[in-house]
N, C-alpha and C positions, 0 to 999 in steps of 0.2 A: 504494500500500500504506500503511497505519493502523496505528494502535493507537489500544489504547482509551486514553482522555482520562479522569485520574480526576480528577472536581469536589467540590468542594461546594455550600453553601448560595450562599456569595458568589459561585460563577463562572457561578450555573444560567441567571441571565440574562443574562449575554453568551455563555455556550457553546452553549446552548440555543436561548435563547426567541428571541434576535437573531441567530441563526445564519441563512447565505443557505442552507447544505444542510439536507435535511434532517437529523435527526438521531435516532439510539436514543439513549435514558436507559436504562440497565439499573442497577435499585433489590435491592441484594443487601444481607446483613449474615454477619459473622464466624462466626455461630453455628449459620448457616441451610446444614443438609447438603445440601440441592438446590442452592442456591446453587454450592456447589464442582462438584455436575458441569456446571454451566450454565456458570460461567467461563469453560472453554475453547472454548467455543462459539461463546461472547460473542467472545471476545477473536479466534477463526479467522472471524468474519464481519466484525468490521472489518479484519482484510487483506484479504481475500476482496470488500470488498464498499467501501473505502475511498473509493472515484474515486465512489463513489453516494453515502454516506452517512457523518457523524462520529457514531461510538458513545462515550459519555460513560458512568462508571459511579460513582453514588453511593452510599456506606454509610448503612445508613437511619438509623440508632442516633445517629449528629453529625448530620444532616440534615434534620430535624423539618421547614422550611419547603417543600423538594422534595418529600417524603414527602405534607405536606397538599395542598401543592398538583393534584400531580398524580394523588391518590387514591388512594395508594399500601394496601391492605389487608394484602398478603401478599406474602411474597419466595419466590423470585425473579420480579420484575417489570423489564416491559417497555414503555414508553415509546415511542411513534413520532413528532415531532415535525415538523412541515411550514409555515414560517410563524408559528411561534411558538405553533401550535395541537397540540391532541393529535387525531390521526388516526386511532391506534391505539392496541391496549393486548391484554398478555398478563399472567396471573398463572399461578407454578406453573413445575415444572419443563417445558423442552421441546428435544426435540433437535434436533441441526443441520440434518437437512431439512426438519421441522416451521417450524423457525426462517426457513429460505432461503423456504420457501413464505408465510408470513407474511410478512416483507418483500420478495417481488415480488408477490402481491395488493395491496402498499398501497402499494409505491411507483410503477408503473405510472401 
């Protein structure tokens, strides 16, 4: 069992990119009302899903260089990281079974 891991700029590449699991990034901001329904989601699939994957979550607004990096257009986004690569990607709100069906198509 997990929690989410909240990063920034400075930790995206050791929690991230150098990370042996794979990893979610989930790119939300304060402002952002999908956001709030998606947190709990976020946050009930890394316990749910911990022993597979570390969920990592960054606020975009301090985070300018994860944000470019990874493409970041619109919150809430989703990040799937494998190897230090992007895998995947989801923009927009999505709910928890949308979400569970997303990450076992890509982590398989």
């Amino acid at each position: 069992m997990s929690d989410v891991v909240v990063i920034s700029d400075r930790e995206f590449e050791s929690e991230v990119l150098q990370s042996e699991q794979p990893v979610i990034a989930y790119f939300w901001a304060s402002w952002c009302g999908p956001c709030k329904l998606v947190s709990p989601t976020v946050e009930g699939i890394a316990k749910e899903y911990g022993d597979r994957v570390k969920v990592v979550k960054l606020e975009v607004d301090p985070n300018p260089e994860a944000v470019a990096q990874c493409k970041v257009e619109g919150v809430p986004a989703l990040r799937l990281f494998k190897g230090g690569e992007i895998m995947a990607s989801h923009e927009g709100a999505i709910g928890k079974q949308a979400l569970q069906a997303w990450l076992e198509r890509n982590l398989s």
